[in-house]
MIDREN-985184 format. One record per residue (C-alpha): residue number from 0; x, y, z. Coordinates in nm, 3 decimals. Layout:
MIDREN-985184
@seq=NUM | x=X | y=Y | z=Z
...
END
This chain:
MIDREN-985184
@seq=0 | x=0.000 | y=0.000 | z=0.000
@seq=1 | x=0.262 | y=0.226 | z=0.090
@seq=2 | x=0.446 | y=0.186 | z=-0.255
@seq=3 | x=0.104 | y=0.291 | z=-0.424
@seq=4 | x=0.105 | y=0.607 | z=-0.243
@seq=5 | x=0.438 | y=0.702 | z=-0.335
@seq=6 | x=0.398 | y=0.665 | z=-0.684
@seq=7 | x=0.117 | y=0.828 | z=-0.687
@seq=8 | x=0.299 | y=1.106 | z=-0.500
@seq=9 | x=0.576 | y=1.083 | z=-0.767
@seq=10 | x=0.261 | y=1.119 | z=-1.041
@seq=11 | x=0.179 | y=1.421 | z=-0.813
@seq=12 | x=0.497 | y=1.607 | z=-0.787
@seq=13 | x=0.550 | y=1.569 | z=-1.183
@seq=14 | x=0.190 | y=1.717 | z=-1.264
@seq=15 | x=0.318 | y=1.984 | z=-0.998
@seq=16 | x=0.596 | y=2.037 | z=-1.178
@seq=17 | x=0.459 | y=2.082 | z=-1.530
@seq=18 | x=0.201 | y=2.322 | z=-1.392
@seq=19 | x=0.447 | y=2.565 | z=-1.225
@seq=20 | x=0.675 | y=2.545 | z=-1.593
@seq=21 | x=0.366 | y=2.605 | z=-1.763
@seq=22 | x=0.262 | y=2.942 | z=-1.579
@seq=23 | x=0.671 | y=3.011 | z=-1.561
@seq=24 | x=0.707 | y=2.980 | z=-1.948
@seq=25 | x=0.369 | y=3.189 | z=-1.952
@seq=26 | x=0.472 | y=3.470 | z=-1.698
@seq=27 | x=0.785 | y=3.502 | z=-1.920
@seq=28 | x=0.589 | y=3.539 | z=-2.279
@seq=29 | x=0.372 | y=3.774 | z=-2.117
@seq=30 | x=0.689 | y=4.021 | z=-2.025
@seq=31 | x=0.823 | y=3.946 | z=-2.364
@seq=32 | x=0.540 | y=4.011 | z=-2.578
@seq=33 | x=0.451 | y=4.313 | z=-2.350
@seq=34 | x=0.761 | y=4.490 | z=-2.399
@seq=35 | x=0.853 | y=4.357 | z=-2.725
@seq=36 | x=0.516 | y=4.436 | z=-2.882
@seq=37 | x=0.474 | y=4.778 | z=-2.781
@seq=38 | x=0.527 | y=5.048 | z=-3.027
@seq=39 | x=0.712 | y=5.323 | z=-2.854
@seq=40 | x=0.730 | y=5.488 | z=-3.173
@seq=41 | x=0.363 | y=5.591 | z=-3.169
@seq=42 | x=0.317 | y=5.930 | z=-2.956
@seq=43 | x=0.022 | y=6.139 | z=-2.851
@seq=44 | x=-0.016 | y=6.491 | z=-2.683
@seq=45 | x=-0.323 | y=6.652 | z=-2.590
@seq=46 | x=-0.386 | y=7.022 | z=-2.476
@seq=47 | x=-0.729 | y=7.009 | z=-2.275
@seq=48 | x=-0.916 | y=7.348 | z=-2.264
@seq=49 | x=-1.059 | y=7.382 | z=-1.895
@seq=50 | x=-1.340 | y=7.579 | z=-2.036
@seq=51 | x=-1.389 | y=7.472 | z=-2.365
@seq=52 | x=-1.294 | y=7.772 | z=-2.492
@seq=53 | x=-0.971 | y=7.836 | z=-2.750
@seq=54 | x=-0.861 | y=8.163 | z=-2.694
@seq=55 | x=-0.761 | y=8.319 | z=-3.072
@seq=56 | x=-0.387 | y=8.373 | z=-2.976
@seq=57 | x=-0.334 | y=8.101 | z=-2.737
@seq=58 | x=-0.071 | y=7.906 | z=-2.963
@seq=59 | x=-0.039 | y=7.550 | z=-2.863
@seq=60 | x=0.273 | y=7.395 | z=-2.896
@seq=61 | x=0.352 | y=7.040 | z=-2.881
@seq=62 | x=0.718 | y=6.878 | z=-2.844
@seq=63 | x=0.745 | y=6.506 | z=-2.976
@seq=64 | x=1.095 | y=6.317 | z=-2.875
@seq=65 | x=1.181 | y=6.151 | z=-3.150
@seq=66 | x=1.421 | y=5.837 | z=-3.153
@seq=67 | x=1.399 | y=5.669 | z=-3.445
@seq=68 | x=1.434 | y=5.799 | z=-3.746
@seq=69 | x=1.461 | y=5.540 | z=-3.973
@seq=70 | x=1.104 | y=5.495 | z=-4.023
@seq=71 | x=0.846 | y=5.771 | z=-4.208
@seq=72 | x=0.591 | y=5.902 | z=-3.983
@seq=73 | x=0.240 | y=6.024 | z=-4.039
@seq=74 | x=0.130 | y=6.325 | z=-3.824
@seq=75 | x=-0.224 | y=6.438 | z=-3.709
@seq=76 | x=-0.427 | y=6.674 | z=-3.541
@seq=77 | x=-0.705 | y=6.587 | z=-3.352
@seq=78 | x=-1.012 | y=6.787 | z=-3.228
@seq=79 | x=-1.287 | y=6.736 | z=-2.951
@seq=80 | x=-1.572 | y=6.954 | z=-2.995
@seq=81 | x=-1.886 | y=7.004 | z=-2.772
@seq=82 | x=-2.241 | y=7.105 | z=-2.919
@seq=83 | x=-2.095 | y=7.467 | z=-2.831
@seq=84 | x=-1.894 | y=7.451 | z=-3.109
@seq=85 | x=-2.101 | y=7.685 | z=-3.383
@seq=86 | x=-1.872 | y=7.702 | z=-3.692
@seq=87 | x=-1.867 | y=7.530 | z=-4.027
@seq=88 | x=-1.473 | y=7.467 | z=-3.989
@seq=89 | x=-1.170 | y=7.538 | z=-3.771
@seq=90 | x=-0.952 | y=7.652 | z=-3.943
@seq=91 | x=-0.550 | y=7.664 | z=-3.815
@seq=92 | x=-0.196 | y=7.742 | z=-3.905
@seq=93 | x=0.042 | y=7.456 | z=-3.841
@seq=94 | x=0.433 | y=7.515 | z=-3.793
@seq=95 | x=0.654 | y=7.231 | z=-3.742
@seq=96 | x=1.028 | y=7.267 | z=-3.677
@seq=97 | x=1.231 | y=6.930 | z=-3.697
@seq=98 | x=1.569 | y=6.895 | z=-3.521
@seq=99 | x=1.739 | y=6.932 | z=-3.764
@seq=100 | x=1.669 | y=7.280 | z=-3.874
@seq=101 | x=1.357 | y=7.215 | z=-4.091
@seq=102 | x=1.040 | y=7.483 | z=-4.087
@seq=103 | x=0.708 | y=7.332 | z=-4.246
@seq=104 | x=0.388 | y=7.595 | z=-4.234
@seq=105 | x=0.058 | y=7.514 | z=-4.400
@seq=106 | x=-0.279 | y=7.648 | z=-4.329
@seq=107 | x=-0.539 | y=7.350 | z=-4.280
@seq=108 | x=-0.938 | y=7.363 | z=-4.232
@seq=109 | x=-1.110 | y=7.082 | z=-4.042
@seq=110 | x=-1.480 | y=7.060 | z=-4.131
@seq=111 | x=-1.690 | y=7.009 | z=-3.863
@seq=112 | x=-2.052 | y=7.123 | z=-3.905
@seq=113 | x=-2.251 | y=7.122 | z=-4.232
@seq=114 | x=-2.416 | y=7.447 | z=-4.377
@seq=115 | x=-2.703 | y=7.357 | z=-4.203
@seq=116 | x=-2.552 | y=7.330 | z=-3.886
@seq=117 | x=-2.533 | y=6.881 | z=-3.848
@seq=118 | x=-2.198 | y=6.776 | z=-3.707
@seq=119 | x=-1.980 | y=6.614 | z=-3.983
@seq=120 | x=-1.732 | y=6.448 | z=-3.726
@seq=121 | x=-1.767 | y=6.152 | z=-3.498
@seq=122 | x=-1.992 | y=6.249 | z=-3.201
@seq=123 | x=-2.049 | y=6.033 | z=-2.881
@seq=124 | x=-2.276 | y=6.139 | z=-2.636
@seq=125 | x=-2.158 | y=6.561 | z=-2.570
@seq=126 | x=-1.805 | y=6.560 | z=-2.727
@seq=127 | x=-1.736 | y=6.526 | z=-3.130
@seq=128 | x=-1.359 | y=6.434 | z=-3.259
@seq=129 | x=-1.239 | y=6.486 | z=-3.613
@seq=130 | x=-0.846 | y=6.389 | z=-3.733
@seq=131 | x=-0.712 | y=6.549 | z=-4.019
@seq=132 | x=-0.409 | y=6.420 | z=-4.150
@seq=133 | x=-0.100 | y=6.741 | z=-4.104
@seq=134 | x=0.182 | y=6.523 | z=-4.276
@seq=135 | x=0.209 | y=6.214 | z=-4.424
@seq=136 | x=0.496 | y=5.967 | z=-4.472
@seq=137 | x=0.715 | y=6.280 | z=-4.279
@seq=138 | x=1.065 | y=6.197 | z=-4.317
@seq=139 | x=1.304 | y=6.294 | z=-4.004
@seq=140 | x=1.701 | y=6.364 | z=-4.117
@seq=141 | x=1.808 | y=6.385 | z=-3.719
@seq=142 | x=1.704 | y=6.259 | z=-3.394
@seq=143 | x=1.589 | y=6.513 | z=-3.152
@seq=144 | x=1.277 | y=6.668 | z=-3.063
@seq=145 | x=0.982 | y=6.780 | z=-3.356
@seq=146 | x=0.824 | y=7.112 | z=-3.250
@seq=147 | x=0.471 | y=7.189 | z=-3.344
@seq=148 | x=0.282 | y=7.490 | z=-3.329
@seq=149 | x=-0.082 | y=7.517 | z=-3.333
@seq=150 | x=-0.257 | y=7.869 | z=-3.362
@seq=151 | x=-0.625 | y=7.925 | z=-3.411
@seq=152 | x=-0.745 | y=8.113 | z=-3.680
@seq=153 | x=-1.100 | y=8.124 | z=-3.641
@seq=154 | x=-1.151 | y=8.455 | z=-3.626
@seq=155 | x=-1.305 | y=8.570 | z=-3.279
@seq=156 | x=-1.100 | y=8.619 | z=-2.949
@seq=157 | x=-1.279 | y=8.278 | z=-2.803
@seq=158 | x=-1.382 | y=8.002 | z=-3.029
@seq=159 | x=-1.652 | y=7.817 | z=-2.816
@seq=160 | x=-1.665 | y=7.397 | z=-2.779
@seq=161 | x=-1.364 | y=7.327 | z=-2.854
@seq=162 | x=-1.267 | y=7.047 | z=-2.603
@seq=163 | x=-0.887 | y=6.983 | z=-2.645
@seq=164 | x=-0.682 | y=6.971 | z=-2.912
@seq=165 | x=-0.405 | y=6.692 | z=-2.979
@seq=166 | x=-0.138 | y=6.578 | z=-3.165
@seq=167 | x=-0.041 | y=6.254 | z=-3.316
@seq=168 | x=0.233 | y=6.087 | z=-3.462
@seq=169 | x=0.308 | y=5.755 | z=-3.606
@seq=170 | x=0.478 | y=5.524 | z=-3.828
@seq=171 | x=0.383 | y=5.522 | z=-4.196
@seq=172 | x=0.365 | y=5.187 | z=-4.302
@seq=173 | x=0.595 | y=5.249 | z=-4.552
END
């Protein structure tokens, strides 16, 4: 009787045994594919607006670290609106200075209501977002950090349900 038991302690010990390698071997895939699979090369910044108000000459400016710069990068701008928001479009001027001594300005216009007044952008609940795309495939000569600039154009000193405004950056695809 007593030899039974210890084999089926031994039968014990090695289903022990395979259990604890199994969640080992899993613990360690977990860390690897966390850390491995995480793309460090996507960034986002976001300037909230306590009020929901954009003051005209209240110039955001965003500062992305950038690493890698093998890789092209796509760069948006996103907006949150609120039903305050009244206008067809916001319009903005976008300046982006790389680190290595590049100056990129373009004027851009988001559409956000129609000319009857319906929101053209993704609304859930109180808050509407729109993207528009600022650069694609953007090609960085130097590591460092990529300035952007963001000033409001709409023209009235406070431009009324606009959330936040963000930025986003990341890798082309290409």
């Amino acid at each position: 009787m007593s030899l039974k038991f210890q084999s089926m302690s031994g039968i014990n010990n090695r289903i022990l045994i395979k259990q604890a390698a199994f969640i080992f071997i899993f613990i360690i895939m977990s860390v690897l594919c966390g850390t491995g699979c995480k793309n460090s090369d996507n960034k986002e910044l976001y300037h909230k607006f306590p009020n929901r108000n954009w003051a005209r000459f209240n110039i955001l400016r965003f500062e992305i670290p950038v690493i890698n710069v093998e890789k092209l990068y796509n760069v948006y701008l996103f907006a949150c609106f609120s039903p305050e928001f009244q206008y067809e479009k916001l319009e903005f001027n976008m300046v982006m200075n790389t680190s290595a001594g590049e100056e990129r300005i373009n004027k851009y216009e988001m559409n956000v209501r129609s000319k009857s007044g319906t929101f053209l952008v993704n609304c859930k609940n109180d808050s509407c977002q729109e993207i528009i795309l600022l650069k694609r495939e953007l090609n960085l000569a130097k590591s460092g950090i990529l300035s952007i600039e963001i000033e409001n154009l709409t023209p009235r000193l406070k431009t009324e349900g606009i959330i936040g405004v963000g930025i986003r950056m990341v890798p082309s695809g290409k």
